[in-house]
DSSP file (Angstrom, degrees, kcal/mol; ACC not computed):
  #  RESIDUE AA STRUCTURE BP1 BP2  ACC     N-H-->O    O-->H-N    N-H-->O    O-->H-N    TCO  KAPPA ALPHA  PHI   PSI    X-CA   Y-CA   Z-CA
    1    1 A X              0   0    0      0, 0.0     2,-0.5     0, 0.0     0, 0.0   0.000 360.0 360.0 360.0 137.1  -29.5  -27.5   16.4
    2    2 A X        -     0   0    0      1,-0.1     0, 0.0     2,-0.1     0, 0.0  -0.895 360.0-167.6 -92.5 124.3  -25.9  -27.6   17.5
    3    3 A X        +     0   0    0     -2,-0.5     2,-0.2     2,-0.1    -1,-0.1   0.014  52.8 117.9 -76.2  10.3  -23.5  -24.9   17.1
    4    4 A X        -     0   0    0      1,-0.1     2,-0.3     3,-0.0     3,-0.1  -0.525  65.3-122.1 -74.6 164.0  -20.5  -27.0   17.9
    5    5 A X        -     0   0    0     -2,-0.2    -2,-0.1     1,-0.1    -1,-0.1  -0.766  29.9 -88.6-116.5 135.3  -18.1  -27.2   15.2
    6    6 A X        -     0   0    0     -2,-0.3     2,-0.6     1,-0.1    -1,-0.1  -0.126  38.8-123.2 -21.4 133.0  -16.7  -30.9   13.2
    7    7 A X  S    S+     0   0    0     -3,-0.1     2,-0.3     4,-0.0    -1,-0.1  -0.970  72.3 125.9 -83.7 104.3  -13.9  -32.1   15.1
    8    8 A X  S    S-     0   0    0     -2,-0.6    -3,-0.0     1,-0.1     3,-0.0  -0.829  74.9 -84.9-152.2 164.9  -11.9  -31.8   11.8
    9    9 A X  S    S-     0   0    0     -2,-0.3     2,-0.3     1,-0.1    -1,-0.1   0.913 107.6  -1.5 -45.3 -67.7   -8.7  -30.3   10.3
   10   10 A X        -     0   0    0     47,-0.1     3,-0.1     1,-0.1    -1,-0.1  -0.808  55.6-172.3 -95.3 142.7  -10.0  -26.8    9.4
   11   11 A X  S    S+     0   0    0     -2,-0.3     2,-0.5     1,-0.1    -5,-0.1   0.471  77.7  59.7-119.6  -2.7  -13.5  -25.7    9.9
   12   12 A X        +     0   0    0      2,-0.0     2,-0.6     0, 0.0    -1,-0.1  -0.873  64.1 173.8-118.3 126.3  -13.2  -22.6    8.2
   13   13 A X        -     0   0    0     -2,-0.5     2,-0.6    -3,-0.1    46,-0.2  -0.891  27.8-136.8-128.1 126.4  -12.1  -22.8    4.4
   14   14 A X  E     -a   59   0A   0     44,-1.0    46,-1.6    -2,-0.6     2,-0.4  -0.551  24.5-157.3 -68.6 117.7  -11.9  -19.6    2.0
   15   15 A X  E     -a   60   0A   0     -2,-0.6     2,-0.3    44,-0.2    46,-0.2  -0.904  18.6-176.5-106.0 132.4  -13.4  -20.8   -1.3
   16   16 A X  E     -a   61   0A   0     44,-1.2    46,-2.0    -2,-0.4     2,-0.4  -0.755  20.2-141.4 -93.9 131.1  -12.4  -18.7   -4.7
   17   17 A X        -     0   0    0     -2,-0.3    46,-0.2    44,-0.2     2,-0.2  -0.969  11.2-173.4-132.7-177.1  -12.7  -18.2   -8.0
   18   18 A X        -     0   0    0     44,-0.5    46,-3.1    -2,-0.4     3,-0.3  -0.715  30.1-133.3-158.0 160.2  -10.8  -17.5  -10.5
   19   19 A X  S    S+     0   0    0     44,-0.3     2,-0.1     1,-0.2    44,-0.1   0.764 114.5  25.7-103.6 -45.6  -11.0  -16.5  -14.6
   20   20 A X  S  > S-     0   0    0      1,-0.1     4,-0.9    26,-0.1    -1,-0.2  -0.710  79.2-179.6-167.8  60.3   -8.1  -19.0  -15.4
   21   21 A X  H  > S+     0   0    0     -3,-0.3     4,-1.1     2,-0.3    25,-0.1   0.731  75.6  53.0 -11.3 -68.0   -8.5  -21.6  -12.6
   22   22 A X  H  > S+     0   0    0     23,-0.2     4,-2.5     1,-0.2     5,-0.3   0.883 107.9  47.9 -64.2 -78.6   -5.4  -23.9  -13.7
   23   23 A X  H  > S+     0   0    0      2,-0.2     4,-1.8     1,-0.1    -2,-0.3   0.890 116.7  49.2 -37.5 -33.4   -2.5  -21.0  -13.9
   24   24 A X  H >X S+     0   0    0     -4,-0.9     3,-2.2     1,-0.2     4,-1.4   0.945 108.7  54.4 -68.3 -60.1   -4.0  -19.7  -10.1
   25   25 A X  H 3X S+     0   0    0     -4,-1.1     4,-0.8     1,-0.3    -1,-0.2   0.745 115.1  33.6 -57.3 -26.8   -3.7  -23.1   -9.0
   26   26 A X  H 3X S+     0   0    0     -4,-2.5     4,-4.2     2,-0.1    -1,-0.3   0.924 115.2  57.9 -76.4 -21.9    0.0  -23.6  -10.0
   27   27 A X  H <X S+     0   0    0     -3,-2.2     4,-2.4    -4,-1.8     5,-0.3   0.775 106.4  46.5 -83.0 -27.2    0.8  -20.1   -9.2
   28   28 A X  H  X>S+     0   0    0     -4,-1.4     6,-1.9     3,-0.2     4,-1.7   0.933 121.7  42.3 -76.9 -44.7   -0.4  -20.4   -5.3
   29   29 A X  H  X5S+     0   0    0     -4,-0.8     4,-1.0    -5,-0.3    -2,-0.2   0.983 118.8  42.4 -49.9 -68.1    1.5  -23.7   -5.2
   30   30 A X  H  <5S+     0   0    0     -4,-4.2    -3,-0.2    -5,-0.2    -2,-0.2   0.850 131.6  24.4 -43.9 -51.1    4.5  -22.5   -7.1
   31   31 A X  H  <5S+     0   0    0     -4,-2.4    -3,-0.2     1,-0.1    -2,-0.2   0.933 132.3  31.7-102.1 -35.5    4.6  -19.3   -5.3
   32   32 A X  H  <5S-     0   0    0     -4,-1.7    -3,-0.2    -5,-0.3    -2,-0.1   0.850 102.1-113.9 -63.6 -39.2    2.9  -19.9   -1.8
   33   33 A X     << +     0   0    0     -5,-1.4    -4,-0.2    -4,-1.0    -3,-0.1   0.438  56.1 162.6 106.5  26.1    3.7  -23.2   -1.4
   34   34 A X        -     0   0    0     -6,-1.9     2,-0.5    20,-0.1    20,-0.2  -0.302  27.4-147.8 -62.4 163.7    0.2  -24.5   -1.6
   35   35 A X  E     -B   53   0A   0     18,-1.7    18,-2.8    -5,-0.0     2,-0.4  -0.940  23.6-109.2-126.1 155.7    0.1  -28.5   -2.3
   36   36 A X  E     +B   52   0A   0     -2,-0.5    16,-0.2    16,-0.2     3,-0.1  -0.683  35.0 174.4 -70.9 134.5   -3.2  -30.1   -4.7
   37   37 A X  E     -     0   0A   0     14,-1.6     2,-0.3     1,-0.5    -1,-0.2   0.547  69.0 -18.2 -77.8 -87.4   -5.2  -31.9   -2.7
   38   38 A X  E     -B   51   0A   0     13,-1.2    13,-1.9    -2,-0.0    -1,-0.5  -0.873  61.2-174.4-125.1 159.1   -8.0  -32.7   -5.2
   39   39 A X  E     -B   50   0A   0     -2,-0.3    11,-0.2    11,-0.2     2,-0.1  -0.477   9.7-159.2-179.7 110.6   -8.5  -30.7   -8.6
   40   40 A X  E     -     0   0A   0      9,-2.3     8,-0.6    -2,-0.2     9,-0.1  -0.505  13.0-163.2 -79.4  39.6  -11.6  -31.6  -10.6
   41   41 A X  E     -B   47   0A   0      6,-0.2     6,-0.2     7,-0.1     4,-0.1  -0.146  11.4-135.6 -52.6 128.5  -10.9  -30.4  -14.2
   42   42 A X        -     0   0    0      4,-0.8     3,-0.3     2,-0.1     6,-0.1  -0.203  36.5-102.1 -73.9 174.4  -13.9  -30.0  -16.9
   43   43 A X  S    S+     0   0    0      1,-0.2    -1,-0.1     2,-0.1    -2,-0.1   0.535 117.4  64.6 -80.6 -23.8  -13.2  -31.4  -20.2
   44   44 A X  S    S-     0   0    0      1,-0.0    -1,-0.2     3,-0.0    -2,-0.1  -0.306 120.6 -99.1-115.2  59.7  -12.5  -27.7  -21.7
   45   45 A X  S    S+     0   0    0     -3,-0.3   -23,-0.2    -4,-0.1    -2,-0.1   0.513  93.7 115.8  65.0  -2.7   -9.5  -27.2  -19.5
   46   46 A X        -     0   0    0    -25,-0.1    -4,-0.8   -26,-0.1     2,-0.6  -0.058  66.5-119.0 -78.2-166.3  -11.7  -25.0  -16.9
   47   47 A X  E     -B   41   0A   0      1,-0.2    16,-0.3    17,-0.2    -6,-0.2  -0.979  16.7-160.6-142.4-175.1  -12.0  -26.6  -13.3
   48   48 A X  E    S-     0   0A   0     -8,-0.6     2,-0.3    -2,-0.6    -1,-0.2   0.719  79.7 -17.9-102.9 -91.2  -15.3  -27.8  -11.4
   49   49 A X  E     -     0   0A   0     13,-0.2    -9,-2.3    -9,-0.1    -1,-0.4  -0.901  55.0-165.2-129.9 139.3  -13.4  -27.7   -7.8
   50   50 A X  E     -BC  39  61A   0     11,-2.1    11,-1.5    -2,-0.3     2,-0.3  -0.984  10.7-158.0-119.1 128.0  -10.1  -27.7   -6.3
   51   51 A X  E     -BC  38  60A   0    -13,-1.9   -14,-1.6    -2,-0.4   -13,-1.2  -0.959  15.7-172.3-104.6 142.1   -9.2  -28.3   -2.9
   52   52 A X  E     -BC  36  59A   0      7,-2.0     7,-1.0    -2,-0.3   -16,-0.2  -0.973  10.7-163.2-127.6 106.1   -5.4  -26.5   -2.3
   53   53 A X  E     +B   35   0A   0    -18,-2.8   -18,-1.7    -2,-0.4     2,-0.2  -0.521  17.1 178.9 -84.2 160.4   -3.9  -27.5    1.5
   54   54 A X  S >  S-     0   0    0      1,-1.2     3,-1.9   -20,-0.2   -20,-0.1  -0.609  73.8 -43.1-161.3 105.0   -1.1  -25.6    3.1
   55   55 A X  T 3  S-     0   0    0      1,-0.3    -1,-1.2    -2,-0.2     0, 0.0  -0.304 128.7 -18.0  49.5-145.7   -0.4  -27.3    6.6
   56   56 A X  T 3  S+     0   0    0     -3,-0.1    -1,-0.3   -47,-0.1    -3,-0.0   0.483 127.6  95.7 -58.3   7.9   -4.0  -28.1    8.3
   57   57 A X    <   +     0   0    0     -3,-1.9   -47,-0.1   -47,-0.1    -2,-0.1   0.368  47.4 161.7 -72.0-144.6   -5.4  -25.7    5.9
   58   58 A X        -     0   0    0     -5,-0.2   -44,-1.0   -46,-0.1     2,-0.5  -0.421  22.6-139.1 161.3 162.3   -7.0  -25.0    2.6
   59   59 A X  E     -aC  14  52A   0     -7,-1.0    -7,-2.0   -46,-0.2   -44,-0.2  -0.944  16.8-146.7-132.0 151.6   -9.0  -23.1   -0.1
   60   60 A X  E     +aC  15  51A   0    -46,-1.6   -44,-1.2    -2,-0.5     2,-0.3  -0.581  30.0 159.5 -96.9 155.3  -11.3  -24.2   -2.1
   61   61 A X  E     +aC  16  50A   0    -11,-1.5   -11,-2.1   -46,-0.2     2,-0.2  -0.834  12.3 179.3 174.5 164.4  -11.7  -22.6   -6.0
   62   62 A X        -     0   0    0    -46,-2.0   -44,-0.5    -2,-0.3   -13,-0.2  -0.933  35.4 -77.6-167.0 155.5  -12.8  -22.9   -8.9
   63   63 A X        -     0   0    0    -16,-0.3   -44,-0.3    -2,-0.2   -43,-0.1  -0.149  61.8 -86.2 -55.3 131.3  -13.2  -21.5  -12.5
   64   64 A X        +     0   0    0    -46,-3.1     2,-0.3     2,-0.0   -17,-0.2  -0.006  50.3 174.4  -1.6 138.2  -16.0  -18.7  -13.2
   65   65 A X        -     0   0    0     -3,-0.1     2,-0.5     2,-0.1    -3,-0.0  -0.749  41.5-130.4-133.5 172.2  -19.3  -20.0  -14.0
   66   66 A X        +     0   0    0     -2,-0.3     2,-0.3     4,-0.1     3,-0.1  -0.921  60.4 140.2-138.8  95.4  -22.3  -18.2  -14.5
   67   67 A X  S  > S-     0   0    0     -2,-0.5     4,-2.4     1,-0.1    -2,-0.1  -0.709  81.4 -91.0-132.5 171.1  -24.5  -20.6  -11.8
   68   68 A X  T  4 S+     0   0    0     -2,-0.3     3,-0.2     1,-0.2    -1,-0.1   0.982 132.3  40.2 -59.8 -64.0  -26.8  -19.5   -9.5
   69   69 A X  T >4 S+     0   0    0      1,-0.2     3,-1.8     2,-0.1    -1,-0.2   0.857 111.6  60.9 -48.1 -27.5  -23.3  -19.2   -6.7
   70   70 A X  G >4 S+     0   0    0      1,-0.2     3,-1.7     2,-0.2    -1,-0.2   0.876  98.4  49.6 -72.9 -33.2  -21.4  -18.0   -9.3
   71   71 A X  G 3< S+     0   0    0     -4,-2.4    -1,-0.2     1,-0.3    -2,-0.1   0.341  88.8  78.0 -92.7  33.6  -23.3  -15.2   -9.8
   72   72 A X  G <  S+     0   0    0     -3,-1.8     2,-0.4     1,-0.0    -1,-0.3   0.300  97.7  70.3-118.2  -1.2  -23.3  -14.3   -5.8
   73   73 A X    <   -     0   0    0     -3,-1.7     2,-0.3    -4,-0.2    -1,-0.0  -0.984  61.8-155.1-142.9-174.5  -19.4  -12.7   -6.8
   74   74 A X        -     0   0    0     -2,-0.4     5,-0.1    -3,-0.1     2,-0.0  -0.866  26.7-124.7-140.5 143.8  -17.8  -10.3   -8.4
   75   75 A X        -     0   0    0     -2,-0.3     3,-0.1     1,-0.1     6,-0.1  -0.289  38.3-113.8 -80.1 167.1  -13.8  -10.9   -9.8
   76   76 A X  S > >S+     0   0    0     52,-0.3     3,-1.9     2,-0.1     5,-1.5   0.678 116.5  60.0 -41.6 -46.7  -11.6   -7.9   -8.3
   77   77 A X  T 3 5S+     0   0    0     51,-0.4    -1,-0.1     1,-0.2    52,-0.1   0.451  96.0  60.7 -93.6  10.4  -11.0   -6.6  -11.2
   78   78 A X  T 3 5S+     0   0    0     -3,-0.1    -1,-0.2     4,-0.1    -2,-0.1   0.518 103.5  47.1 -87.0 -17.7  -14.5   -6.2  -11.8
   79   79 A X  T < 5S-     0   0    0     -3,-1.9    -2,-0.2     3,-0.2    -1,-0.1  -0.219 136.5 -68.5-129.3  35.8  -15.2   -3.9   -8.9
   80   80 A X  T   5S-     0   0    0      1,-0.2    -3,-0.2     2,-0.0     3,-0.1   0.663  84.9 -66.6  98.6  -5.7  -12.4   -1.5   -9.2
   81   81 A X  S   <S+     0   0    0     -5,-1.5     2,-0.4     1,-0.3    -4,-0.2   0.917 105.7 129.8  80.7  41.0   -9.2   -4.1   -8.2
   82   82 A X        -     0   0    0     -6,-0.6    -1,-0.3    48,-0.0     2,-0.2  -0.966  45.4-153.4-118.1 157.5  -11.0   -4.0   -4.5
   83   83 A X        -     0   0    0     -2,-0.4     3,-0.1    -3,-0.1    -8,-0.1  -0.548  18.1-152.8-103.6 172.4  -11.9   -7.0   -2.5
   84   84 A X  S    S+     0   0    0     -2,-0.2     2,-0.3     0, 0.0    -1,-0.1   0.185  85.0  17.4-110.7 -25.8  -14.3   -7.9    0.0
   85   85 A X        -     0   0    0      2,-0.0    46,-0.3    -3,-0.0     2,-0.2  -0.838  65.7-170.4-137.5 169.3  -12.6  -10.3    1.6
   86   86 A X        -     0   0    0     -2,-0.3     2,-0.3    44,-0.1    46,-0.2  -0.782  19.8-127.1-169.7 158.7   -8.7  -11.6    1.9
   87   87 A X  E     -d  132   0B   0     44,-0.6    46,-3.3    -2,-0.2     2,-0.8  -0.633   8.4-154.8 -90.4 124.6   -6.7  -14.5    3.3
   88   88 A X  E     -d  133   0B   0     -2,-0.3     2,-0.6    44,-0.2    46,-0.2  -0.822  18.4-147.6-111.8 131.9   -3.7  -14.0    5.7
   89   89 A X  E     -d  134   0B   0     44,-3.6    46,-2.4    -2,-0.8     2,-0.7  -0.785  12.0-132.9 -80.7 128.4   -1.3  -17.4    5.3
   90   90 A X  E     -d  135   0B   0     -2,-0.6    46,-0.3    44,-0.2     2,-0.2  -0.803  37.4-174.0 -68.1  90.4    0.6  -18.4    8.7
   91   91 A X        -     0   0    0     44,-2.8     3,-0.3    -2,-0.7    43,-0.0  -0.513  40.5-149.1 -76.8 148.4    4.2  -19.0    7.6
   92   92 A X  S    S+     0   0    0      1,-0.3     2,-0.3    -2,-0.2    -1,-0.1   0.826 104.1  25.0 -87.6  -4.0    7.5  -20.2    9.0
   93   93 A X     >  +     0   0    0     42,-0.1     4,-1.6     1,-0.0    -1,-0.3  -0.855  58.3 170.2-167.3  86.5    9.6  -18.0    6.8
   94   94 A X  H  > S+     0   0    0     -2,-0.3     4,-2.3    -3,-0.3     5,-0.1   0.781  89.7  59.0 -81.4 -32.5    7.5  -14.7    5.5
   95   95 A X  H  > S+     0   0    0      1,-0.2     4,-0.7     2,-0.1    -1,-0.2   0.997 111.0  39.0 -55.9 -57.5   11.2  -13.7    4.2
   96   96 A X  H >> S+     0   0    0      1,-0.3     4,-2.7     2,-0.2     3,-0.9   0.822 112.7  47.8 -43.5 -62.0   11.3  -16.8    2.1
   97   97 A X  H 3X S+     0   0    0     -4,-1.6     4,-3.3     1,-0.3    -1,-0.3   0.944 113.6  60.7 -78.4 -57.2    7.6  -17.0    0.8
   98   98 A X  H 3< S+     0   0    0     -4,-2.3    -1,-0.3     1,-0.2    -2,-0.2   0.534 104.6  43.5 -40.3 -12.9    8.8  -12.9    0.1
   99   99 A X  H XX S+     0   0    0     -3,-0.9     4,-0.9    -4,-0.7     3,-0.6   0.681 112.6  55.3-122.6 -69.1   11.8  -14.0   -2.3
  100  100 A X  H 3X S+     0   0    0     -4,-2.7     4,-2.7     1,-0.2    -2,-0.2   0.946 112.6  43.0 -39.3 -54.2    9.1  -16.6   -4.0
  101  101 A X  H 3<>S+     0   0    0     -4,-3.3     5,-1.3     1,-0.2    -1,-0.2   0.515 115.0  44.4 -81.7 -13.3    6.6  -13.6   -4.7
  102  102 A X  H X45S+     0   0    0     -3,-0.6     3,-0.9     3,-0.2    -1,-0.2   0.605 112.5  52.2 -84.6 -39.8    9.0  -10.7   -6.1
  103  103 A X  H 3<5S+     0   0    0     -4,-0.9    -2,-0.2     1,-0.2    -3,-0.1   0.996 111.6  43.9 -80.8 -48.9   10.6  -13.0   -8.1
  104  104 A X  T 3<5S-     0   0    0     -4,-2.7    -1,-0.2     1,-0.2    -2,-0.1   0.534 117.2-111.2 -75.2  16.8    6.8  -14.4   -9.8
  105  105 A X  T < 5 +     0   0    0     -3,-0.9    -1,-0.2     1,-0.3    -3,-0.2   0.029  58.2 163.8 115.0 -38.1    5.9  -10.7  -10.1
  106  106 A X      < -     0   0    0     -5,-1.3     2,-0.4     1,-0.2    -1,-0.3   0.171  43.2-111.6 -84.0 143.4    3.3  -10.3   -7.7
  107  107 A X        -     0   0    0     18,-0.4     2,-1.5     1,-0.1    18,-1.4  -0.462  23.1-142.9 -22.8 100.7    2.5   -7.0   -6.7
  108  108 A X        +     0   0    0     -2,-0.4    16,-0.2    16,-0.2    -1,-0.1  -0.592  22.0 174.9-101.4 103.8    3.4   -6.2   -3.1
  109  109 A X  S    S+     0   0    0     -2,-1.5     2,-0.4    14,-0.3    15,-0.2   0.759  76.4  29.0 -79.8 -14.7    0.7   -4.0   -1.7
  110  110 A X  B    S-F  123   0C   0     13,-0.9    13,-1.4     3,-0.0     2,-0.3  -0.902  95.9-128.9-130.8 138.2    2.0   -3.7    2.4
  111  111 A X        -     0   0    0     -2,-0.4    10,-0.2     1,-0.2    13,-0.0  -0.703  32.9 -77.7 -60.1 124.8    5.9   -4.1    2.1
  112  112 A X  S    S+     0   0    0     -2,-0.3    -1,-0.2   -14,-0.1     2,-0.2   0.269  75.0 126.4  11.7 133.4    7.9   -7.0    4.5
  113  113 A X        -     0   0    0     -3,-0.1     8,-1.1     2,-0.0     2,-0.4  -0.623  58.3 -83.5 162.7 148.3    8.4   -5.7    8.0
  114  114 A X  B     -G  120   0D   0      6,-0.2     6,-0.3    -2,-0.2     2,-0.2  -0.499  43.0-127.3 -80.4 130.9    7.7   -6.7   11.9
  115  115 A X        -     0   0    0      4,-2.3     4,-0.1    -2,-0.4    -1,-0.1  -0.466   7.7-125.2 -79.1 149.6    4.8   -6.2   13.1
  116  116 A X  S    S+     0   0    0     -2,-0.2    -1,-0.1     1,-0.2     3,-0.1   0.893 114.6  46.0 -36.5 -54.6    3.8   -4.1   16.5
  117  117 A X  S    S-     0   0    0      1,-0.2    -1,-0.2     2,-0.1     2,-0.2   0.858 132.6 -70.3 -81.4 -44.5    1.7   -7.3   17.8
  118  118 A X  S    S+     0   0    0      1,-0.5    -1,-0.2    19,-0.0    -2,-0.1  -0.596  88.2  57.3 135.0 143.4    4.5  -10.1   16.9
  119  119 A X        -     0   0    0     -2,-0.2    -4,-2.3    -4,-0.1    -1,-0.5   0.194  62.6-103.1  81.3 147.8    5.6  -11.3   13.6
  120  120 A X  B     +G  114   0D   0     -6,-0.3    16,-1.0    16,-0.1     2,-0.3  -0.965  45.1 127.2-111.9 136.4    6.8  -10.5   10.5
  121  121 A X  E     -E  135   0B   0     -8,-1.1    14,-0.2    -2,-0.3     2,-0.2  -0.948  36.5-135.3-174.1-174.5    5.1  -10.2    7.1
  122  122 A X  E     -E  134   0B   0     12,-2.3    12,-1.9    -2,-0.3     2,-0.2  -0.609  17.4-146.4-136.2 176.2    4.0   -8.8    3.8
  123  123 A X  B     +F  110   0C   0    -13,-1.4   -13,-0.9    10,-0.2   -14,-0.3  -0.705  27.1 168.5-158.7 125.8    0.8   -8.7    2.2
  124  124 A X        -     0   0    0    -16,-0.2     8,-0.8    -2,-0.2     2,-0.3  -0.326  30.3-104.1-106.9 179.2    0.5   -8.9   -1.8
  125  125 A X  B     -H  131   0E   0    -18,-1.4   -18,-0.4     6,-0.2     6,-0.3  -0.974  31.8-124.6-112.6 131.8   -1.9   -9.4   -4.8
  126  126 A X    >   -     0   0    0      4,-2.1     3,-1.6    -2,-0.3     4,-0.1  -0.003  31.7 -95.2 -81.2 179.1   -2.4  -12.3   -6.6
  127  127 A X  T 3  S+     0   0    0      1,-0.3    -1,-0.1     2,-0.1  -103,-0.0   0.650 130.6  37.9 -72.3 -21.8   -2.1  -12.8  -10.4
  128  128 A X  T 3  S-     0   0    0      2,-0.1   -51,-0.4   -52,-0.0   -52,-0.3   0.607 128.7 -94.8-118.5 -14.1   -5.7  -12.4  -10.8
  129  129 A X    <   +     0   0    0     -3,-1.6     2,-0.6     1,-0.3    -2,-0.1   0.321  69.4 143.6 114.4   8.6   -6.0   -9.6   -8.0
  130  130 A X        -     0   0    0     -5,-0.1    -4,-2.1    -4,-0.1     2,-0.5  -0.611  54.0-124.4 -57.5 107.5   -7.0  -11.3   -4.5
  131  131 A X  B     -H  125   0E   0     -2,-0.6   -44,-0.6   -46,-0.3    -6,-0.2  -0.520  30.7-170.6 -36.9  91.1   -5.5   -9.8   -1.9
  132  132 A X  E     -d   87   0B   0     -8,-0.8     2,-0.3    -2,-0.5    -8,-0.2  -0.612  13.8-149.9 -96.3 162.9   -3.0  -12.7    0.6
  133  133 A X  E     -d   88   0B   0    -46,-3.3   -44,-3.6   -10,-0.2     2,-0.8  -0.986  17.4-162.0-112.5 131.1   -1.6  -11.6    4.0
  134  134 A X  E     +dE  89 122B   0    -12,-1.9   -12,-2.3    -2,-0.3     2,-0.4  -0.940  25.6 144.7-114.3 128.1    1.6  -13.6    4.3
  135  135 A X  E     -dE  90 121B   0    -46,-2.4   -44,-2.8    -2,-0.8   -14,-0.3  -0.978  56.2-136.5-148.7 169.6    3.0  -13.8    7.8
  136  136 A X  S    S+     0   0    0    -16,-1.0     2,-0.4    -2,-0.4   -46,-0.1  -0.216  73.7 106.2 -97.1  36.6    4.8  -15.5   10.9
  137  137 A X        -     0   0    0    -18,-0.2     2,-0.7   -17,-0.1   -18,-0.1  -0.991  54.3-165.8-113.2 134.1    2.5  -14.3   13.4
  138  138 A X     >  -     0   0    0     -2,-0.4     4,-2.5     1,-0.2     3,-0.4  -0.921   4.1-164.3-120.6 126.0    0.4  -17.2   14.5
  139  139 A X  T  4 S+     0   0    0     -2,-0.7    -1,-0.2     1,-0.3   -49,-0.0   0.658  87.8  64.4 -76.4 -17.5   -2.8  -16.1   16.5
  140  140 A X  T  4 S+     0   0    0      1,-0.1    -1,-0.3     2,-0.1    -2,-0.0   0.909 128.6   4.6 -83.1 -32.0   -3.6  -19.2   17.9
  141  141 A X  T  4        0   0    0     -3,-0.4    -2,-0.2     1,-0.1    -1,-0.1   0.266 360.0 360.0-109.7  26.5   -0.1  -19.0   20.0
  142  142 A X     <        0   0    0     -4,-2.5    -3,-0.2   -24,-0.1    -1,-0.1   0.456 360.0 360.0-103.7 360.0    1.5  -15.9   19.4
């Protein structure tokens, strides 16, 4: 067995769900600046799978189910509005993205500011209570 990784665009992708799967997906495009890739919609307005890109990136997500996976997580707001996990976005403009995310409401849980290590960024919650890190510090050259 090999432990080298696809020579591909990403090899690691955060996959999500969500309660109300169509409003996240406009609201991380609208307010992050994600773009649709693919997005699989069921016939009653839920969605089977979405792929969401943001440079070589992406998330995966999809609506609740109650499936064998589905039932391997728990919503935020299910365990007390804590997460297990969270996603930090690379940006060119953490001011900008900051001005997007005040203005659609979100909740800002670390305020704007430069960091000690290099970069500047915020970190927020999303409409459904997922924790993003938004920043200009890029780890692969920073």
């Amino acid at each position: 067995m090999s432990n080298v990784p696809k020579n591909t665009n990403a090899t690691v992708m955060p996959c999500m769900r969500y309660r109300d799967a169509p409003a996240a997906i406009d609201w991380l495009c609208s307010t992050l600046g994600f773009e649709r890739n693919l997005v699989v919609p069921n016939e009653d307005g839920t969605i089977a799978h979405a792929q969401l890109s943001y440079g070589n990136g992406m998330v995966m997500l999809g609506s609740i189910f109650d499936t064998e996976y589905g039932r391997l997580m728990k919503q935020p707001a299910e365990i007390g509005n804590r997460v297990t996990q969270s996603i930090y976005l690379v940006v060119n403009d953490a001011d900008a993205v900051y001005e997007r995310a005040t203005r659609a409401g979100a909740p800002i849980l670390m305020e704007l500011k430069d960091e000690d290590y290099g970069g500047r960024g915020f970190t927020l919650r999303d409409p459904e209570g997922h924790v993003w890190s938004i920043g200009t510090y890029d780890p692969w050259t920073d």
